[in-house]
C-alpha positions, -999 to +999 in steps of 0.1 A: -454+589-759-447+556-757-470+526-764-467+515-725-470+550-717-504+554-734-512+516-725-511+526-687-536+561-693-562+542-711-553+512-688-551+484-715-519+464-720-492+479-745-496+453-772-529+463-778-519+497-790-497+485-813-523+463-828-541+497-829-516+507-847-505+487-873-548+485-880-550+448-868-580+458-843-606+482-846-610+499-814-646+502-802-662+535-790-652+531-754-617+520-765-618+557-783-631+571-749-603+558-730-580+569-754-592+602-759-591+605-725-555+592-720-543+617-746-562+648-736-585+647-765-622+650-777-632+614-798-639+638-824-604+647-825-601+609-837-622+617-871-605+651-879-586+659-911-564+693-925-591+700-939-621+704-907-599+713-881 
């Protein structure tokens, strides 16, 4: 998925999630909400490693 893609689910502009990504912002908890939601995802799905799946 793209970044515009995912921009226009969570409804925030692209740029944004390439901040996200690249760690230059640290999204708040109803930034991970809107992502989560935009991806089909739990916020807990956020915090989970190999290990605890």
């Amino acid at each position: 998925m793209s970044q515009e893609e995912l921009g226009l689910r969570a409804n925030v502009h692209r740029t944004y999630i390439g901040m996200l990504e690249r760690e230059e912002y640290n999204p708040t908890i109803e930034m991970l909400e809107k992502l989560a939601t935009a991806l089909d995802l739990e916020v807990v799905d956020f915090f989970k490693t190999d290990a605890n799946q």
